[in-house]
N, C-alpha and C positions, 0 to 999 in steps of 0.2 A: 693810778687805778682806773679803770676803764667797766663801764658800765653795760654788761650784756644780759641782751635779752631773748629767754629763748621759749619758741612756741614749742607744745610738745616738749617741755622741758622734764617731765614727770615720767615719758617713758624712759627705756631701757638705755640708749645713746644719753638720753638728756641726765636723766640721774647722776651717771660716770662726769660727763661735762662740765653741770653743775661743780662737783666735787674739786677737780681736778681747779678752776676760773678760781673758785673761793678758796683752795688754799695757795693758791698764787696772790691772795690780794684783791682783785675785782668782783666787782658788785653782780649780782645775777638775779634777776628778776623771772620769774618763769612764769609763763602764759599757758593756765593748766583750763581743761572742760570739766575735772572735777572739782567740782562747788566745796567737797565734802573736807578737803587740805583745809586746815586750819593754820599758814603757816604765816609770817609777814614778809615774803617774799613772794607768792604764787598768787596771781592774777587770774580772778575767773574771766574768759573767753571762750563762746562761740562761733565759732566761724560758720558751721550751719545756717546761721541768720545775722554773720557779720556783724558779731559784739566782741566787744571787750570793753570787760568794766570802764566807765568813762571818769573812776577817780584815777586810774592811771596812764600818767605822762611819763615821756620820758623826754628830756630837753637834747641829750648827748649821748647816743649809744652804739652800741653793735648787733645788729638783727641775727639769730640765729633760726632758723625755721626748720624743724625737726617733726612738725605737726602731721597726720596723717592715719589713717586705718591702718593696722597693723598689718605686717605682708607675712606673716608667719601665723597670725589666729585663728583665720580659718582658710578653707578647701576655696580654691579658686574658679568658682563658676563664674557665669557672664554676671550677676547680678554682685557678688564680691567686686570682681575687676571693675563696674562702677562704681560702688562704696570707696574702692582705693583711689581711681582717680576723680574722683569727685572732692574727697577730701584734701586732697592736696591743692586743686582748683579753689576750693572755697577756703583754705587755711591762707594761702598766699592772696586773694583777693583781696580777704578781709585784712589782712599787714599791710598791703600798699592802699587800700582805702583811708587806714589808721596812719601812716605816713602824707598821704595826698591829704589829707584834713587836718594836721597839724597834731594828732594825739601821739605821735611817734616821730621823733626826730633821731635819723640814725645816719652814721658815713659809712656804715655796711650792712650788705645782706648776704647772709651765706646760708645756702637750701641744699637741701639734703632729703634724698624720700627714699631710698633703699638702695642696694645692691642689685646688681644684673643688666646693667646697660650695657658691658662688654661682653664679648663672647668668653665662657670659661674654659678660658684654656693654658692658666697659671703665667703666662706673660703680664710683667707689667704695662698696663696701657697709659697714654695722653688724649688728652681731652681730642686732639683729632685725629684719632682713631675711629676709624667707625666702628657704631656698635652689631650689635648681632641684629636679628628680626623678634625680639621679644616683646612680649608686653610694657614692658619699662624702655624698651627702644624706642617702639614704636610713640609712648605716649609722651617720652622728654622732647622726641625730635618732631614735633608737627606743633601745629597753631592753639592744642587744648592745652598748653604749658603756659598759665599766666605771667610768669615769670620774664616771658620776651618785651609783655607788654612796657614793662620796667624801662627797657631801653631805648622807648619811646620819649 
């Protein structure tokens, strides 16, 4: 049984996830911003200000990062497209701070922030493929993707 943890576990992908891990057997820990879950599984975190509760550890896990403003909630002006990618900047910083400091021990991380990196045109794509000129193109493929840092 393997122990997974996942940010943004409370949304819509995370919910189905959860479901799917625990009745297979493994443990899932979800890393929620609402305070208000009463649950003994969901971990308050903010990634706004690079929290998570500090009574949780994890020794052995699998990171799952599904954290993020929602890309379907509202109308996408410039000041949205920063909310989106800001939260994704600051969801993934705040996991590998919590990793580099020792409050998360994990052999994986798998991220995940929406659809539309390809162009839609019903072809299955691979990872090198390039993408279209989109907003989610342009922001996975350049230096604001914390996530490169990782593989330093």
């Amino acid at each position: 049984m393997a122990h997974y943890i996942i940010a943004g576990g409370s949304g819509f992908v995370g919910q189905h996830l959860q479901k799917l891990l625990q009745g297979r057997g493994h443990q899932v820990s979800i890393l929620s911003t609402r305070k208000q879950i009463n649950k003994s599984n969901h971990i308050y975190w903010d990634p706004t200000v690079a929290y998570i509760d500090p009574d949780f550890r994890c020794q052995q896990g699998i990171l799952i990062n599904l954290a993020g403003a929602g890309v379907a909630d509202k109308r996408w002006t410039p000041q949205r497209k920063e909310e989106i990618r800001l939260s994704r900047i600051q969801s993934n910083e705040t996991l590998y701070q919590a990793i580099r400091g020792g409050q998360l021990n994990v052999q994986s991380f798998v991220g995940a922030s929406a659809i539309g990196f390809y162009a839609a045109d019903n072809k299955p794509h691979v990872e090198t493929d390039p993408g279209d000129q989109s907003f989610y193109h342009r922001f996975a493929s350049n230096g604001n993707n914390p996530v490169h840092a990782w593989h330093n």
